[in-house]
Every structure is written in C-alpha cells, then in structure tokens.
C-alpha positions as protocol buffer text, in pm:
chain_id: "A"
residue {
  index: 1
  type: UNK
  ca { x: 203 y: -789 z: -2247 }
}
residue {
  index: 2
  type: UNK
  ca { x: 525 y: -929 z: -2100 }
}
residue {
  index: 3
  type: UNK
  ca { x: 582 y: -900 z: -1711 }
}
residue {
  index: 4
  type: UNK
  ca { x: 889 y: -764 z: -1575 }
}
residue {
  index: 5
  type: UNK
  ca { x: 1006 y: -882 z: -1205 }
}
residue {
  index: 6
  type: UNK
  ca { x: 834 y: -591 z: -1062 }
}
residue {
  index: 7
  type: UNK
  ca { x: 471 y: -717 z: -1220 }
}
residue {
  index: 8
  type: UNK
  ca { x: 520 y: -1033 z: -1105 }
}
residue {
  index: 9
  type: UNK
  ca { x: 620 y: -942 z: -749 }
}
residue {
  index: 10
  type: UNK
  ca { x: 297 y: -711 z: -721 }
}
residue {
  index: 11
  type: UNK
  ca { x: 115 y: -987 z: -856 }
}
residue {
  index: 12
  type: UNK
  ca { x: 225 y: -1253 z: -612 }
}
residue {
  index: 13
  type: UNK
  ca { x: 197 y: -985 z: -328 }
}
residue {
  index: 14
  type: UNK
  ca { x: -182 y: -908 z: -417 }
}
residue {
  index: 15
  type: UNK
  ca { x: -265 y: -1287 z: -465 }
}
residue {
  index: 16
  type: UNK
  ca { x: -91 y: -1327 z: -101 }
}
residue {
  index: 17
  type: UNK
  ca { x: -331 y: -1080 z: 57 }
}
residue {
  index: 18
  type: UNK
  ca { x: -630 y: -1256 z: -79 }
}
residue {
  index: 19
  type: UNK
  ca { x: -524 y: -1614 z: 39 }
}
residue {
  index: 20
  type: UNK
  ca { x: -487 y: -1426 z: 395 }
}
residue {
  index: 21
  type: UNK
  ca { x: -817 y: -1241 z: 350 }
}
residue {
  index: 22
  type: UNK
  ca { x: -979 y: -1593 z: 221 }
}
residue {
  index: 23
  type: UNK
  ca { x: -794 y: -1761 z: 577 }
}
residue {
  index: 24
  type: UNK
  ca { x: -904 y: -1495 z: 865 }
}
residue {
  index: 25
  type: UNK
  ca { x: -1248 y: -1440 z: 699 }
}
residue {
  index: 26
  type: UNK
  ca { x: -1289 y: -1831 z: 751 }
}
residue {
  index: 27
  type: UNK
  ca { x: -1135 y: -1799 z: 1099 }
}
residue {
  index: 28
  type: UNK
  ca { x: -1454 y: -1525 z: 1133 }
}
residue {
  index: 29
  type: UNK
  ca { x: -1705 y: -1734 z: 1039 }
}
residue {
  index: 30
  type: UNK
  ca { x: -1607 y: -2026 z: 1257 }
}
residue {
  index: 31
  type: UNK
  ca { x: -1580 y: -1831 z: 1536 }
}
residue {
  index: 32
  type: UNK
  ca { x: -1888 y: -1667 z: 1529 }
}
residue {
  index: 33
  type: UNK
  ca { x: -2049 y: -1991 z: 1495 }
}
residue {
  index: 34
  type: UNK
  ca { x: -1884 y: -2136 z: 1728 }
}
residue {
  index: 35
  type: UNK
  ca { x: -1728 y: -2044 z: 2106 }
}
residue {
  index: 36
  type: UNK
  ca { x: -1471 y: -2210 z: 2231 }
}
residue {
  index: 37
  type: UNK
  ca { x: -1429 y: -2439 z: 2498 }
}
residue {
  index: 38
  type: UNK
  ca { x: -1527 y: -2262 z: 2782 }
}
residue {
  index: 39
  type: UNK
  ca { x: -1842 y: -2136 z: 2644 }
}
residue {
  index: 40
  type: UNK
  ca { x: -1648 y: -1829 z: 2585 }
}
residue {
  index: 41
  type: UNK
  ca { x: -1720 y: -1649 z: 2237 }
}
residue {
  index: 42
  type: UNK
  ca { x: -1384 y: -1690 z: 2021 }
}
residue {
  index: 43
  type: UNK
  ca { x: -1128 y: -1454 z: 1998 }
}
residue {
  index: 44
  type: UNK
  ca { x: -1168 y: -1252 z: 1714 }
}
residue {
  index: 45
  type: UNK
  ca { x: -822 y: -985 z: 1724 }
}
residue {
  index: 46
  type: UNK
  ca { x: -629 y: -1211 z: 1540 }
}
residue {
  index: 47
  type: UNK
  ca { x: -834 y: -1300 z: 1236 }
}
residue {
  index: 48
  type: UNK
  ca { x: -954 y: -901 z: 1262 }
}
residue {
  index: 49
  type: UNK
  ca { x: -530 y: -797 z: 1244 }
}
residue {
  index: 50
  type: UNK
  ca { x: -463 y: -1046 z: 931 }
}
residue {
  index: 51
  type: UNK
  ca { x: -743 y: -867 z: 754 }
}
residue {
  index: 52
  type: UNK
  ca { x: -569 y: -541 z: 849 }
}
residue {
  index: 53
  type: UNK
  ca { x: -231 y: -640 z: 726 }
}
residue {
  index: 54
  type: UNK
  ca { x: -402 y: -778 z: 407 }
}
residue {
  index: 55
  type: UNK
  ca { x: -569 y: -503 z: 331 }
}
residue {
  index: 56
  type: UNK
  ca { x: -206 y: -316 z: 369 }
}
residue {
  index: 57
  type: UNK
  ca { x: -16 y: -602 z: 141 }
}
residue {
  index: 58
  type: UNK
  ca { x: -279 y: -575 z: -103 }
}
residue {
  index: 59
  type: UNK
  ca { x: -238 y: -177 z: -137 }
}
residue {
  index: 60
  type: UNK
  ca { x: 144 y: -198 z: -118 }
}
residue {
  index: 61
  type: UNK
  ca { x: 73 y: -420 z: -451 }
}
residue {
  index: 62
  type: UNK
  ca { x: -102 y: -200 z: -641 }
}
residue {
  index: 63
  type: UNK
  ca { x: 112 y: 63 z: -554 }
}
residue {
  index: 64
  type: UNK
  ca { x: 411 y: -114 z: -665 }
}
residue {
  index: 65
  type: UNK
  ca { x: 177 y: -201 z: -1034 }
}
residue {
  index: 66
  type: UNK
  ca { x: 99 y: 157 z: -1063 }
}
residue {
  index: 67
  type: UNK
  ca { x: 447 y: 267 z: -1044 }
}
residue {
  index: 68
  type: UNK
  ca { x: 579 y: 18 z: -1279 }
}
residue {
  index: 69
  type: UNK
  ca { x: 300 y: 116 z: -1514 }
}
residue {
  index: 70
  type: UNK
  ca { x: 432 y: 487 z: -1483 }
}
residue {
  index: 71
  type: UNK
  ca { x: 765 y: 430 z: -1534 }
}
residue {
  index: 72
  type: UNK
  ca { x: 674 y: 221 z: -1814 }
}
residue {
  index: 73
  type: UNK
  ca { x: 488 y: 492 z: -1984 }
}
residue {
  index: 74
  type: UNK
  ca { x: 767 y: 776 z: -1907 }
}
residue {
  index: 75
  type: UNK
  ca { x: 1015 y: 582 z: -2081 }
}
residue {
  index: 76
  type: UNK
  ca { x: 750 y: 506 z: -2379 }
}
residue {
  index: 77
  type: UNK
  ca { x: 732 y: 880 z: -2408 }
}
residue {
  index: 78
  type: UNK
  ca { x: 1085 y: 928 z: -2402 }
}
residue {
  index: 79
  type: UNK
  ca { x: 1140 y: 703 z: -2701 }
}
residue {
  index: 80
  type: UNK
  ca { x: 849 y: 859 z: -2865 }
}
C-alpha cells in the first residue's frame, strides 16, 4: 500500500502523541517517587495536561486516517 501525504501526516501525528505520552508518563513516575526540594510532593498538572493533549493529537490522527481511508474507498467505488 502506498502512502499519500495525508497517511503520512496522521502517521507522524500519532507517533508524536506517543513520544509525549512515553515523556509525561516518565515525568509521573519520577515524581511520584520522588518530591522535590522542599519535601514537597512534585507537581503533577503538567505531565497530567501533556497526557491530555496526547490523547487529543493521537485521536485527531486517526481521524485524519479514517477519512483518508473513506475517501479512498468512495473514489474506488466510483471507478468501479
């Protein structure tokens, strides 16, 4: 199967959310592990909002894939 520009966007956009899920979920485990200097436990809103806007990236992705896949097909049964 050959991708088009849109495939490899979605692609690159899905493999972007996991590197940020891979980074805050690390920030997570540190944290939790560790507190800071204080004594204080870590602050966790930051790691907990890049999860968030993974998430979102990652769905945004798929969304774009299905689409293409659609369109794809449409114009398959078209030429059919």
């Amino acid at each position: 199967m050959l991708l088009g520009p849109l495939s490899n966007t979605g692609l690159t956009a899905i493999q972007r959310g996991l590197n940020r899920v891979d980074q805050a979920s690390d920030q997570i485990a540190k944290a939790s592990m560790s507190p800071d200097v204080e004594g204080r436990p870590t602050d966790l809103i930051k790691p907990i909002v890049e999860l968030s806007k993974a998430d979102l990236e990652t769905q945004a992705a798929v969304k774009l894939l299905q689409a293409e896949d659609e369109t794809i097909e449409r114009l398959l049964d078209v030429k059919a």
